[in-house]
C-alpha positions in Angstrom: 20.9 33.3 -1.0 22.5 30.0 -1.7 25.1 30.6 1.6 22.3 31.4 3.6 20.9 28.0 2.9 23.9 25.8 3.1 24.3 23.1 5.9 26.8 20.5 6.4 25.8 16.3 5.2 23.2 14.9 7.3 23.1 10.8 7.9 21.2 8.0 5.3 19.8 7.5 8.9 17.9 10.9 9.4 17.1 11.4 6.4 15.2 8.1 5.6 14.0 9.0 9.0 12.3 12.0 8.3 10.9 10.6 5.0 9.2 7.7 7.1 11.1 4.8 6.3 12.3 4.2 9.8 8.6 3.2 10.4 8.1 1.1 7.2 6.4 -3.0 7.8 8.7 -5.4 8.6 8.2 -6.9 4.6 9.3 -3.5 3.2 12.2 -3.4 5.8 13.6 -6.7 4.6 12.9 -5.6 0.7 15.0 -2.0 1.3 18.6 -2.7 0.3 21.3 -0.8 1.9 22.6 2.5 0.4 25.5 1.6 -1.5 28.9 2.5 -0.5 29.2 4.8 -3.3 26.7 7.4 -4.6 25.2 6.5 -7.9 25.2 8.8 -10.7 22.1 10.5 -12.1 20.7 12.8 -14.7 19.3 16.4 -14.5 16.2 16.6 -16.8 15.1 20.4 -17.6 12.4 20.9 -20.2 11.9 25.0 -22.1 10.2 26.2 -24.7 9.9 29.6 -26.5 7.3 31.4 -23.8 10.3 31.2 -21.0 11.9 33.8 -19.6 15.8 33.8 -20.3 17.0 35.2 -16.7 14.6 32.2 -14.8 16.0 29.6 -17.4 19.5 30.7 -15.8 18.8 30.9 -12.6 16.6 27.1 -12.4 19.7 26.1 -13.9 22.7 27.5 -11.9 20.8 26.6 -8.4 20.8 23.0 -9.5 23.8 22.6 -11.5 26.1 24.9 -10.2 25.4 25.8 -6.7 24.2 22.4 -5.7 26.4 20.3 -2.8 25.4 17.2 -5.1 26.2 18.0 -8.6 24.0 15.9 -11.4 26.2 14.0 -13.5 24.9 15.2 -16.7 21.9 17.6 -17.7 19.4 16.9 -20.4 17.9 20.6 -21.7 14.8 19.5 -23.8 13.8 22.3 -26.0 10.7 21.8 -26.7 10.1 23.7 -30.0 11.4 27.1 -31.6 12.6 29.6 -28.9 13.2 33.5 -29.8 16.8 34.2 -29.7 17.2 35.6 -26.6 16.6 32.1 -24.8 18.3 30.9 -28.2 21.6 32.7 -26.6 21.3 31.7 -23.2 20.4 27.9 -23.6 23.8 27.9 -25.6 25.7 30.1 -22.9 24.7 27.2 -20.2 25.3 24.3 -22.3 28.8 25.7 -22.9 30.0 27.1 -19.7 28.1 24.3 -17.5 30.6 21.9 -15.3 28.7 19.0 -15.9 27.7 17.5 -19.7 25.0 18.9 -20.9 22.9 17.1 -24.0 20.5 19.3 -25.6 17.6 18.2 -27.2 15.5 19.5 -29.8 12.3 19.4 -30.5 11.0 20.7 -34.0 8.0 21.5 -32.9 6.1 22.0 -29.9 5.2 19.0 -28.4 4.1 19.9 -24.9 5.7 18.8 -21.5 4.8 15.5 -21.3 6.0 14.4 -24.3 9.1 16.7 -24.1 9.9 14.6 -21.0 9.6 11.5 -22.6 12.1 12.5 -25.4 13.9 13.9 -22.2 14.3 10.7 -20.6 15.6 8.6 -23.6 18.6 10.8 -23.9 19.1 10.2 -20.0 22.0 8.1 -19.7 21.6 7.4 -15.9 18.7 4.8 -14.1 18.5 7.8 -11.5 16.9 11.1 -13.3 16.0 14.4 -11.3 13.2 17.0 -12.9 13.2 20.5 -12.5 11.2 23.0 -13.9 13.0 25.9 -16.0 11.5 29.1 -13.8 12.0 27.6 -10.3 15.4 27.6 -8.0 17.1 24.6 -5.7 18.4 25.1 -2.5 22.0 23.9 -2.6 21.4 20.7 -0.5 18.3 19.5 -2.9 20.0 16.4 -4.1 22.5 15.5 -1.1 19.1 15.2 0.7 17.4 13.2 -1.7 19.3 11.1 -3.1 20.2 9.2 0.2 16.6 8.0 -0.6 16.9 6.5 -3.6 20.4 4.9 -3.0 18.4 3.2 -0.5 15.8 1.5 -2.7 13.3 4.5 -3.3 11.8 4.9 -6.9 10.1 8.0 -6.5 11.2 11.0 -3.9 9.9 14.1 -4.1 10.1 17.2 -1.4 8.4 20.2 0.2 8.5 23.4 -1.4 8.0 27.3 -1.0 6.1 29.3 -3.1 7.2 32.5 -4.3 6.7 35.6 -6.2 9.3 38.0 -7.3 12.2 36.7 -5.9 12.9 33.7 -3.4 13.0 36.2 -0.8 8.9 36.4 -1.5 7.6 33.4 0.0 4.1 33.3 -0.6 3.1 30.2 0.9 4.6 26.4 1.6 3.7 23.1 0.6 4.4 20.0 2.8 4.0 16.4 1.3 3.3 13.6 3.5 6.5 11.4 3.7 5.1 8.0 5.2 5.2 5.8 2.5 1.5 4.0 3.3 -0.1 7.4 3.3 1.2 8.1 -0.2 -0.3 5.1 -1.3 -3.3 5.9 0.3 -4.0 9.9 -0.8 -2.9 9.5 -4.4 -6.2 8.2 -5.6 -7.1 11.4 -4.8 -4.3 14.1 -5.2 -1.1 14.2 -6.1 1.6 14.0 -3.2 4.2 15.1 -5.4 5.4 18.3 -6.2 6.4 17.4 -10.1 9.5 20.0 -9.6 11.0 18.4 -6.9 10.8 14.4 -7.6 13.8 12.4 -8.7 13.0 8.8 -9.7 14.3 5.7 -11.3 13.8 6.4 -14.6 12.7 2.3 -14.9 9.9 2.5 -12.9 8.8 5.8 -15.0 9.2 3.5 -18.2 7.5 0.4 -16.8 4.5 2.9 -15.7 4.1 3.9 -19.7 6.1 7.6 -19.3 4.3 10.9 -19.1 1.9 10.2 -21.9 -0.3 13.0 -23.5 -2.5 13.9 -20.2 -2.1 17.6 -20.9 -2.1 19.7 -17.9 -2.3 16.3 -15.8 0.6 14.3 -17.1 3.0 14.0 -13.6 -0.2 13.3 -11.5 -1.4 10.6 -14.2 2.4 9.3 -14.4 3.0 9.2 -10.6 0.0 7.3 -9.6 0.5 4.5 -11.8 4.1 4.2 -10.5 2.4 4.2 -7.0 -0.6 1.6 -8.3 2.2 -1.1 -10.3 4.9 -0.9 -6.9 6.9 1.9 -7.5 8.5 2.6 -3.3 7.3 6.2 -2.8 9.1 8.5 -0.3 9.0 12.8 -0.1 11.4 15.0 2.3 8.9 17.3 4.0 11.8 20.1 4.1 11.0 22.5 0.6 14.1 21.9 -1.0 12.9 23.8 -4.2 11.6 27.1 -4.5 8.0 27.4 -6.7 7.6 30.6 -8.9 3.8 31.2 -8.9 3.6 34.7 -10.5 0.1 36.8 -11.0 -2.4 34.9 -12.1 -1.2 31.6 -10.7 -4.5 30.3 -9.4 -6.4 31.4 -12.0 -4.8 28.7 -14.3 -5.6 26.7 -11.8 -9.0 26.6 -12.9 -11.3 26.5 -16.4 -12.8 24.9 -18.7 -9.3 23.5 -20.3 -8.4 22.1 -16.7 -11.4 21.2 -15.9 -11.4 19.1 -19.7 -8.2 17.6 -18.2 -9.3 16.8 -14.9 -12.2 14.9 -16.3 -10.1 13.3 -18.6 -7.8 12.1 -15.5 -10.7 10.7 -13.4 -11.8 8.9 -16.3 -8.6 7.1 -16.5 -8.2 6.3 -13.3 -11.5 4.5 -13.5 -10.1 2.8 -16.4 -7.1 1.6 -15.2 -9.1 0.0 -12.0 -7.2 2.6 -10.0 -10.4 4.4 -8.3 -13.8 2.6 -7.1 -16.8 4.2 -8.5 -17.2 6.0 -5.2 -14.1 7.5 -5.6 -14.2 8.2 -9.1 -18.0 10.2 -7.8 -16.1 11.9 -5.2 -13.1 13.2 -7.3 -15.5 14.6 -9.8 -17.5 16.3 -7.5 -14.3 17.9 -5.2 -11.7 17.7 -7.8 -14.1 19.0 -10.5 -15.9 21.7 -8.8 -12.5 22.8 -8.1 -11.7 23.8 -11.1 -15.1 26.0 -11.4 -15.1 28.1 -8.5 -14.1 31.8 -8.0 -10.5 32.3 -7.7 -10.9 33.9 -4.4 -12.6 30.4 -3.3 -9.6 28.2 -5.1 -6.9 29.9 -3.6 -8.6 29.1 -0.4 -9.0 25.4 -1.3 -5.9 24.9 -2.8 -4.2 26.2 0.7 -6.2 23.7 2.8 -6.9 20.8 0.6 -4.7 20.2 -2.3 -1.0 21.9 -1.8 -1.0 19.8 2.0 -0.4 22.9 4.1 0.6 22.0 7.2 0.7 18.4 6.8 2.6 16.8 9.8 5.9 14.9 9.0 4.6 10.9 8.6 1.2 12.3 6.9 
C-alpha cells in the first residue's frame, strides 16, 4: 500500500498553492513569514483506550511513524484509562521498537478524548503537534505535505480524507475541505472544515483557544472554531492524506439523542461566546439539529452532500 502511494517532495510553492495561500489579501501576505530554512520539529499526539482494537492501534501507528517520508519527532500515546492486555502488549511493543521517542501517558481512569488530549498536549514537547486517531492509516507523504504549511505561518492545517471500510483498499467515500483560508472562516460558524484526524496545529494557538474542553462528542469542532474566531491562520490540503475507518454502524452514531444533547450544547456555546448571530444560532438548530434525528438512510444522504464537503472544489 504505502509504495503505491509514495511520490517524490513537492515545492513550499505548490503546496501553499493548493491550500489557497497564493490568493491570500495583501495584509495576510505581508503577515505570512517565510518557511524557515530548516524544518521545525513536532509532536505526534495518539489518544487509546480499552474499546480499541490492537491490530488498528498498530497499523494508525506504523503509517504515521514508520512509513511516513516526514517522521514526527516524538509521539505522545495517551492511554486514556485501563486497556485489556492485549492492547496492554501492543502499546508496549510500539513504544519500544518505535524509531522515534515515544512518552506514554496514563490515564487512571477514563477521561474521554477531549480531555485525554489535553493531558496529551502538556507532555508535547514541540510548539508543532500532529493528531491522529488510533484506528485510521496516513499516507506516507501526510506530514511532508503539511507541514510546508505551518513552517510558513499556519496555525491550523488539516487535509482531505478517504473513508473506508475493511481495509484502505475499501474506499467508501471521500471528504474534501475547502482550503481558501476566507472560506474557512466563513463555513465554520456552521460546520466543521476540519477533519479532526488529519489537523496538525501550533499547540499555542490550541492553548490560547482554552484546549479541547469537555464538549463530549463535539470537542475538535468546539476547539477549532474558537481558534478560527480569536486569529488562529487556517489552511487544509484538499488531497486525503489520511485514511477514515467508518465501520458498520458509522452513521448511526452519527445521530441520537446523546449527539443530538451535544449538538445543542455546541450551538448554545457558540451563542455564548458571540460566535453565531441569533439567526445562525436558529439555523444551526434547525439543520444541524434535525440532523441528528432523522432516519439513517436520510443522514447518510445529508452527511454526503452537506456536512463531509463532497466534492468541494479546491479554494472552497
Amino acid at each position: 500500500m504505502a509504495a503505491g502511494l509514495r511520490r517524490g517532495p513537492r515545492s513550499n510553492g505548490a503546496v501553499l498553492a493548493e491550500a489557497g495561500w497564493s490568493h491570500l489579501g495583501r495584509d495576510d501576505a505581508e503577515e505570512a513569514p517565510a518557511p524557515p530554512a530548516e524544518p521545525q520539529p513536532f509532536s505526534l499526539l495518539l489518544s487509546t483506550y480499552g474499546g480499541d482494537t490492537p491490530e488498528f492501534l498498530r497499523l494508525a501507528f506504523t503509517s504515521t511513524v514508520q512509513e511516513q517520508t516526514r517522521r514526527p519527532d516524538e509521539v505522545v500515546l495517551v492511554q486514556d484509562g485501563p486497556v485489556p492486555p492485549e492492547l496492554a502488549e501492543t502499546i508496549a511493543d510500539l513504544a519500544a521498537t518505535s524509531p522515534v521517542p515515544v512518552k506514554h501517558v496514563v490515564m487512571e481512569d477514563n477521561v474521554g478524548l477531549g480531555p485525554a488530549l489535553d493531558r496529551g498536549l502538556e507532555a508535547c514537547a514541540h510548539e508543532i503537534v500532529a493528531r491522529m486517531d488510533s484506528d485510521d492509516v496516513s499516507r506516507p507523504d501526510r506530514f511532508e505535505r503539511q507541514l510546508p504549511l505551518v513552517e510558513a505561518g499556519a496555525d491550523i492545517v488539516g487535509s482531505g480524507l478517504y473513508e473506508f471500510g475493511s481495509g484502505v483498499d475499501d474506499v467508501v467515500g471521500r471528504r474534501t475541505p475547502p482550503t481558501d483560508p476566507g472560506t474557512i472562516r466563513r463555513v465554520i460558524r456552521f460546520r466543521d472544515p476540519f477533519n479532526h484526524p488529519t489537523v496538525v496545529y501550533r499547540r499555542s494557538a490550541v492553548l490560547a483557544a482554552g484546549g479541547y474542553t469537555d464538549m463530549a462528542l463535539m470537542e475538535d469542532y468546539l476547539l477549532f472554531t474558537r481558534m478560527v474566531e480569536a486569529g488562529a491562520r487556517p489552511a487544509n490540503v484538499a488531497e486525503p492524506l489520511v485514511y477514515y475507518r467508518v465501520g458498520a454502524g458509522a452513521y448511526a452514531r452519527r445521530g441520537g439523542r446523546e449527539l443530538l444533547r451535544s449538538e445543542l450544547a455546541l450551538q448554545r456555546r457558540f451563542r455564548e461566546l458571540g460566535i453565531t448571530s441569533r439567526g445562525e444560532y436558529l439555523r444551526n438548530v434547525a439543520v444541524r439539529g434535525g440532523y441528528r434525528l432523522v432516519p439513517e438512510s436520510v443522514r447518510k444522504v445529508a452527511y454526503r452532500r452537506l456536512l463531509a464537503n463532497r466534492g468541494v472544489r479546491t479554494g472552497g
